[in-house]
N, C-alpha and C positions, 0 to 999 in steps of 0.2 A: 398803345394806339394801333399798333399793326394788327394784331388780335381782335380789336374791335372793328377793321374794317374788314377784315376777313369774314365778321361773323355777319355783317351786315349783307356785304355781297352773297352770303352763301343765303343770308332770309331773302331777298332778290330772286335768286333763282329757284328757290323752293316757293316763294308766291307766285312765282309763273307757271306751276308744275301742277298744282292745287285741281283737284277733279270736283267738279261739281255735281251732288248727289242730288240737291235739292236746290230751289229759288223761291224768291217771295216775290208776291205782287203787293206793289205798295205806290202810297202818291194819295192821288184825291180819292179812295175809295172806303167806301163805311167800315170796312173791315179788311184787314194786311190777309190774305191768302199764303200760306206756305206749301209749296207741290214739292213732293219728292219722288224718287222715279217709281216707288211701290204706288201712289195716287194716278200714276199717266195710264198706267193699267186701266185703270176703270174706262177711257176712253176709246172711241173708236180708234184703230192702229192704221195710219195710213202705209205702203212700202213701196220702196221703188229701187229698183236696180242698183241705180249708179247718177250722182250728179255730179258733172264737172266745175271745179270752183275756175274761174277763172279773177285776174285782177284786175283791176281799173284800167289797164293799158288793152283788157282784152289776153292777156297772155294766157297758156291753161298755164296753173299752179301746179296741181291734184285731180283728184278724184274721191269721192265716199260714193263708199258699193255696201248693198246692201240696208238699205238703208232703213230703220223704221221710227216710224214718230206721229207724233199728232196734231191737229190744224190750233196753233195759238187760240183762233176765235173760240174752239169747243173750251177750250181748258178759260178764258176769260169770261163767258157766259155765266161762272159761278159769283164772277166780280162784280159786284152793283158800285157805277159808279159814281161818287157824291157832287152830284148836280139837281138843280130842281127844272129843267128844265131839259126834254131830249134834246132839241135845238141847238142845245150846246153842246153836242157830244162832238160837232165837228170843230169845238176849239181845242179837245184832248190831240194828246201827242201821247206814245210810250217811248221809252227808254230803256235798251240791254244794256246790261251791264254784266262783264265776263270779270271773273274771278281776279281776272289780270288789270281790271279797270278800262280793257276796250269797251266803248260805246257805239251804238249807234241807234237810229231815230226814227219812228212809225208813226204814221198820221192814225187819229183814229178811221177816218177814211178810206186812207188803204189797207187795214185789215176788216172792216162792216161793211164799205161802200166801193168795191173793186174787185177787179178779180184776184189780185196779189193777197186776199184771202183765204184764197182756195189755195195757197201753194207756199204759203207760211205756217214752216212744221217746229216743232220744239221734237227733236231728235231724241230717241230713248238708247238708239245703239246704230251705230255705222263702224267699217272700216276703210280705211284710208291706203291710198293708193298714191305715192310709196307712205310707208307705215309710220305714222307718227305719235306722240305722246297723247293727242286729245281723242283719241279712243274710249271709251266707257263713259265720258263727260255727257251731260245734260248740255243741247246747242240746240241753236237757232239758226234755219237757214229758208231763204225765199229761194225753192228750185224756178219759180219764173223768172228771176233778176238775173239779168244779160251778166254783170260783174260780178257773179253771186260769192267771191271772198269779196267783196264791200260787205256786208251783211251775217257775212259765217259769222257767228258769235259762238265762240268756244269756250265752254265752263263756264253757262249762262250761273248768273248769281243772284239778280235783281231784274224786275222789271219796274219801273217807276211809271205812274202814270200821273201826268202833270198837264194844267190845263195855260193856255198862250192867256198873258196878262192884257 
């Protein structure tokens, strides 16, 4: 018994450690999309300095310096997604989902219909400031969002795109 709680906690901490190479887009779309970081190549690279993550309280956390990546909306343009009607695209929602099973939640509106489009990047490479394990991972982050650790998605895995019932 002790042996098997041992092996458990140690799959725990090795599922938290998991670096993501690649993610799927999946949900209501006619076809699952699979991107790996050799695909984010083909797009425009956007870079930037340094963005300070802060937390919900406002506090800084960190910092990612250096940072390169590409605007979600270029990379989702290859996704058609299964409605008949565009009218309805403002009932879709997407959903990250990081290696580690953090979530969080995008209107389709705020990435097509706002400026939080222009400034939601899927990360190919940054480093961190002080230095941490989620270096080399596939992430999501909004440099416009005031709280932007609400939103850091580290070791993106999934995007779901699901539409409001």
């Amino acid at each position: 018994m002790k042996y098997l709680f041992i092996a458990l906690l140690f799959a725990t901490f090795t599922a938290k450690a998991q670096e993501s190479k690649q993610f799927t887009i999946e949900g209501k779309v006619k076809n699952t999309l699979t991107v790996n970081l050799s695909d984010l190549k083909q797009y425009q690279t956007v870079s930037l300095d340094s963005i300070t993550v802060f937390n919900h309280l406002m506090q800084r956390k960190s910092s990612i310096k250096n940072v390169k990546g590409v605007l979600l909306k270029d990379i989702l343009a290859k996704v058609e997604i299964d409605t008949d009607s565009p009218k309805k695209l403002s009932e879709f929602y997407l959903v990250f989902t990081a290696t580690d099973n953090y979530k969080v939640v995008y209107s389709w509106n705020e990435i097509f219909n706002s400026p939080t489009g222009n400034q939601l990047l899927v990360l190919t490479s940054y480093d961190t400031n002080p230095a941490k394990a989620e270096k080399g991972n596939i992430a999501v982050i909004t440099a416009s969002d005031f709280a932007t650790g609400r939103r850091f998605v580290k070791g993106l895995s999934k995007i779901n795109i699901l539409q409001v019932n």
